[in-house]
MDAnalysis code that builds the backbone (N, CA, C; Angstrom):
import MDAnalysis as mda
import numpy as np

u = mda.Universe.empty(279, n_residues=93, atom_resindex=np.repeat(np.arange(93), 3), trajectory=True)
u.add_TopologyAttr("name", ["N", "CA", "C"] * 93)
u.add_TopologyAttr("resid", np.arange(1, 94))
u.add_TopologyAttr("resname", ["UNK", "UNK", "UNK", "UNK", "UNK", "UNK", "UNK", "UNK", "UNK", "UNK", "UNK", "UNK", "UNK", "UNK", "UNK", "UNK", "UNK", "UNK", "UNK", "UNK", "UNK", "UNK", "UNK", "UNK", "UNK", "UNK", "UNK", "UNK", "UNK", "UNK", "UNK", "UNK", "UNK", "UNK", "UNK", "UNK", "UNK", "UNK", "UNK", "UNK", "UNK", "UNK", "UNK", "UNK", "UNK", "UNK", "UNK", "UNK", "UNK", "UNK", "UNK", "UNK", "UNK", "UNK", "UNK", "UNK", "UNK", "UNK", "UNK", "UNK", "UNK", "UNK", "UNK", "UNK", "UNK", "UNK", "UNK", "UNK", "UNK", "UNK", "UNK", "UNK", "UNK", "UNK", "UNK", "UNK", "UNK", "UNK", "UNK", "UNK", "UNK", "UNK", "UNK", "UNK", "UNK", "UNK", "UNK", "UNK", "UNK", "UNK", "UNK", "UNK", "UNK"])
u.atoms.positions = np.array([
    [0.813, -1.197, 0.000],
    [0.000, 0.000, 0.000],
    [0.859, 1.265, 0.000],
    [1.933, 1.155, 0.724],
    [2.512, 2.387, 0.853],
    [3.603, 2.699, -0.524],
    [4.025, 1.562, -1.377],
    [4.599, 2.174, -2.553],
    [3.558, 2.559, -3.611],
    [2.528, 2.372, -3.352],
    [1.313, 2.423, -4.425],
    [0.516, 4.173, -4.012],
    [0.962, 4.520, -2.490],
    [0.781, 5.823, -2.436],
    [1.296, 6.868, -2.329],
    [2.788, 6.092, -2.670],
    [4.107, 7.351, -2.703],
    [4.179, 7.179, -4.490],
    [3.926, 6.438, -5.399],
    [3.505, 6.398, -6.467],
    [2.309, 7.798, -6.897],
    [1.292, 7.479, -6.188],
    [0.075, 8.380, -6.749],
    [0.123, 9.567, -6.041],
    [1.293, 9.623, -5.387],
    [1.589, 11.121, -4.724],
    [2.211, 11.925, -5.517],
    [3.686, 11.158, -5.741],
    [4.401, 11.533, -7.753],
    [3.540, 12.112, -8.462],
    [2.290, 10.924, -9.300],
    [1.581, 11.114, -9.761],
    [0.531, 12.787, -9.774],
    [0.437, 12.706, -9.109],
    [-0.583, 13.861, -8.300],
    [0.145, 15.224, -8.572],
    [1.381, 15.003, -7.993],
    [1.934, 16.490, -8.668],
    [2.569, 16.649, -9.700],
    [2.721, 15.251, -10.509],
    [3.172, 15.036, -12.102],
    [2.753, 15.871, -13.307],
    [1.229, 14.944, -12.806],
    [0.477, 14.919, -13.897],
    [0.198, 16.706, -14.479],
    [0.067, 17.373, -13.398],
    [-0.176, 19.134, -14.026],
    [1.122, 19.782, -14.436],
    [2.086, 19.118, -13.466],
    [3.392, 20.057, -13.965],
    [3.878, 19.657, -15.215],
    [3.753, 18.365, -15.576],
    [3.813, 17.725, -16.848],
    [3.190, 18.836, -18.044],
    [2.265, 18.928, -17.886],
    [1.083, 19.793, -18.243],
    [1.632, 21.099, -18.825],
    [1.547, 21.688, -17.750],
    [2.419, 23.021, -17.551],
    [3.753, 23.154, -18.180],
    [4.288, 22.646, -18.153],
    [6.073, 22.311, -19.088],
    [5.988, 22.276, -20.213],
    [4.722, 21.214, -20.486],
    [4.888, 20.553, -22.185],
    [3.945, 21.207, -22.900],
    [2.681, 22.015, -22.340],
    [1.697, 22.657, -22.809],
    [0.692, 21.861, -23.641],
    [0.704, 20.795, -23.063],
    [-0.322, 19.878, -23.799],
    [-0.956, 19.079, -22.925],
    [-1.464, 17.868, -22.945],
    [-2.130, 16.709, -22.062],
    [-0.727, 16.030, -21.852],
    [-1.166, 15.807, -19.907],
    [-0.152, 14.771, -19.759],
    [0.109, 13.360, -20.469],
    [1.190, 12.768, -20.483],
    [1.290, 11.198, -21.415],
    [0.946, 10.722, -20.057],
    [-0.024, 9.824, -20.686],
    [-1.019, 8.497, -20.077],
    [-1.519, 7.593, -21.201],
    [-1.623, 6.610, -20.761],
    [-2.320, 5.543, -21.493],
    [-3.766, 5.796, -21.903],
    [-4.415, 6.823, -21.260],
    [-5.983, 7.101, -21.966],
    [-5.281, 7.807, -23.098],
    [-4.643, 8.609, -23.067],
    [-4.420, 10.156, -24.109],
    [-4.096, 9.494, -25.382],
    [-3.161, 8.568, -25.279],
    [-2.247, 7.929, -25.997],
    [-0.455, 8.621, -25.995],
    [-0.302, 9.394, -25.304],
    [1.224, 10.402, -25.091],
    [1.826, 9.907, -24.574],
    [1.747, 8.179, -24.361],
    [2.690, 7.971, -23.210],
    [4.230, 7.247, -23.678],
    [4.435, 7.659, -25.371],
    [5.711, 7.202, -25.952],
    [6.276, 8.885, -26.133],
    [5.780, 9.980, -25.979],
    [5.836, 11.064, -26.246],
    [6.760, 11.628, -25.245],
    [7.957, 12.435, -26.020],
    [8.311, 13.507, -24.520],
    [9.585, 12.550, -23.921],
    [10.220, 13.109, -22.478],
    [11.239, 12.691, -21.907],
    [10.812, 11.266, -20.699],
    [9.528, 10.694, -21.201],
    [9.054, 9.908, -20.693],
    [9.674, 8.900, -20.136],
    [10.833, 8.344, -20.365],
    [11.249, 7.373, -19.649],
    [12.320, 7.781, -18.624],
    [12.820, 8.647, -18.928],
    [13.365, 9.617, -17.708],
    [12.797, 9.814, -16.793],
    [11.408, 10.828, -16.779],
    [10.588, 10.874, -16.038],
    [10.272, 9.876, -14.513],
    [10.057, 8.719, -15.521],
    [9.680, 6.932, -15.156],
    [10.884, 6.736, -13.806],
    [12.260, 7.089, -14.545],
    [13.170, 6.458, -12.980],
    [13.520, 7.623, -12.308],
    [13.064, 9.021, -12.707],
    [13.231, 10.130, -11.326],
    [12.179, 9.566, -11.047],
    [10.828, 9.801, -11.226],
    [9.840, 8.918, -10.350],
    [9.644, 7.323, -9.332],
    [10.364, 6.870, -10.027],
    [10.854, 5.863, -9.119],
    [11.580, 5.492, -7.400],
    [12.648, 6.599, -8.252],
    [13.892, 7.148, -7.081],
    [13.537, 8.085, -6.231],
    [12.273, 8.876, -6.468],
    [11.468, 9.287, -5.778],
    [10.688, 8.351, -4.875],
    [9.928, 7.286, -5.154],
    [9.471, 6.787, -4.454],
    [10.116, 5.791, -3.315],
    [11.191, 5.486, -3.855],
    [11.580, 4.657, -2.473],
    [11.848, 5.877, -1.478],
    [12.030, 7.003, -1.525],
    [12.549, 7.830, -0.381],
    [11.340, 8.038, 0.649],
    [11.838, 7.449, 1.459],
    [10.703, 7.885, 2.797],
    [10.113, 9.113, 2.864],
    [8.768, 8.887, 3.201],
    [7.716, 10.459, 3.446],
    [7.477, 10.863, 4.548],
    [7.074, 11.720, 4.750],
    [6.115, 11.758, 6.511],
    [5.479, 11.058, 7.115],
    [4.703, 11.091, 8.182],
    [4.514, 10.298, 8.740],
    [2.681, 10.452, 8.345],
    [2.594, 11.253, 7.845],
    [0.700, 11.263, 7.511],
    [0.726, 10.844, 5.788],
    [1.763, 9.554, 5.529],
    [1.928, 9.157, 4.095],
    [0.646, 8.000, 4.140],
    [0.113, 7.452, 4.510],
    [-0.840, 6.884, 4.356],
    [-2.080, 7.934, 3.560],
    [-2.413, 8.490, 4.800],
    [-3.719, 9.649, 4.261],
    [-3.205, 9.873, 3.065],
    [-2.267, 10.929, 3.069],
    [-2.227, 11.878, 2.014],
    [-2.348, 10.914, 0.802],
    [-1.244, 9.304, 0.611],
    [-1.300, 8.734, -0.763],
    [-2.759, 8.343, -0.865],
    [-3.946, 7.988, -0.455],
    [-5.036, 7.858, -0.588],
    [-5.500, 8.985, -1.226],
    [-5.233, 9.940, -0.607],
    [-6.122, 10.949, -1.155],
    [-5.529, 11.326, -2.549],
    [-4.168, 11.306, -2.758],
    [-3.474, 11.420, -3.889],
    [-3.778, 10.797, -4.886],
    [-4.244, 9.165, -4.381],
    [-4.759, 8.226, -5.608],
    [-5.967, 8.655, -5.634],
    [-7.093, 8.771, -5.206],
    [-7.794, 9.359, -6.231],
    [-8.112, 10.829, -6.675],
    [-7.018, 12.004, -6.156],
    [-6.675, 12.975, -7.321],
    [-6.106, 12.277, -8.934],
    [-5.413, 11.670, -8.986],
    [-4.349, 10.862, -10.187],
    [-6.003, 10.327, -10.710],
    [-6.217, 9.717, -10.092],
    [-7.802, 8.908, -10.675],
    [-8.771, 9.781, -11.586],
    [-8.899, 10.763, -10.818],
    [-10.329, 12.059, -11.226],
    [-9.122, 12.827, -12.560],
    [-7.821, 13.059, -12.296],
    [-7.172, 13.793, -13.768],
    [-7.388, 12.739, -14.777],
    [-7.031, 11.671, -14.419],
    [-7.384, 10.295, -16.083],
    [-8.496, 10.733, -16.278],
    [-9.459, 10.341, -15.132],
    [-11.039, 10.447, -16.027],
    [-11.631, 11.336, -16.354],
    [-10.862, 13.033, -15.816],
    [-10.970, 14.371, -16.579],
    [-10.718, 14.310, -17.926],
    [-9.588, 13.908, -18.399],
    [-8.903, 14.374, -19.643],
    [-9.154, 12.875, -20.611],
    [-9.927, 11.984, -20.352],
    [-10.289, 11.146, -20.924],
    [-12.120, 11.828, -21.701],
    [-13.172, 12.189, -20.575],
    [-13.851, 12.324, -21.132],
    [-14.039, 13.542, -21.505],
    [-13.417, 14.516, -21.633],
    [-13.034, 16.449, -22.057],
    [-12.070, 16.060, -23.015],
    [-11.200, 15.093, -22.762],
    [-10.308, 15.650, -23.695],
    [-9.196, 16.722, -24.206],
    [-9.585, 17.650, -22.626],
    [-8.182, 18.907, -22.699],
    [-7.793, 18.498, -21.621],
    [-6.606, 18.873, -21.451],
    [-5.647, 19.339, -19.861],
    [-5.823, 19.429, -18.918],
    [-5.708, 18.860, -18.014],
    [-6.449, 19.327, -16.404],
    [-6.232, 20.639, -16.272],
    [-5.125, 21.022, -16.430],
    [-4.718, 22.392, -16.419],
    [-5.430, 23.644, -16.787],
    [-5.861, 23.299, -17.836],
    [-7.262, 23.856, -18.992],
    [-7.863, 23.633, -18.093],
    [-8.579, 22.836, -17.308],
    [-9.912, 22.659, -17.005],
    [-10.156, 23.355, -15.832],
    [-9.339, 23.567, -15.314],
    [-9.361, 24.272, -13.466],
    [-8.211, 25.287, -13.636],
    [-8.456, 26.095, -14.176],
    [-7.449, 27.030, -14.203],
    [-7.253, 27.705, -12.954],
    [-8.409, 28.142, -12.152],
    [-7.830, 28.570, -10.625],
    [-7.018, 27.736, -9.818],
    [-6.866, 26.872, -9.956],
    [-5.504, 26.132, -9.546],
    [-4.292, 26.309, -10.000],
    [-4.556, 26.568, -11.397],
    [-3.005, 27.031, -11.780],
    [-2.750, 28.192, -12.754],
    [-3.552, 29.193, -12.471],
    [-2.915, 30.662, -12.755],
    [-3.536, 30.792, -14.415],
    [-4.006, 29.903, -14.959],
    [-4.577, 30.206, -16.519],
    [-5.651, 30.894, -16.900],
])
């Protein structure tokens, strides 16, 4: 449980900054972007990220993280734009 929520914690603040950098939809397997971009790089800083120990409220937060990561797939799956696009008061657009 706990590499699966230091995973969707990554995830969680990935997926917009991804966004934000590349100016397009994050690469995911809904979009189809996920051969696109510095993607496999990405893959083992994310990794090497995750083995590093978190705080101690890493339970909560990766829960709640997985299903932020959850609700951006199924944003930009059925819209079709950017999370970024879609909630711009979150990020300045």
């Amino acid at each position: 449980m706990t590499r699966n929520a230091r995973l969707a914690m990554l995830a969680a603040a990935g997926w917009p900054l991804s966004e934000l950098l590349r100016g397009g939809r994050a690469p995911s397997v809904l979009n189809g972007g996920l051969g696109d971009g510095p993607v496999p790089f990405t893959l083992v800083l994310a990794a090497g990220a995750a083995a590093y120990e978190l705080s101690a409220n890493e339970l909560f937060n990766g829960r709640l993280a997985m299903l932020a990561i959850t609700g951006f797939a199924a944003q930009e799956f059925l819209w079709g734009t950017p999370v970024v696009e879609q909630t711009p008061f979150f990020f300045g657009r």
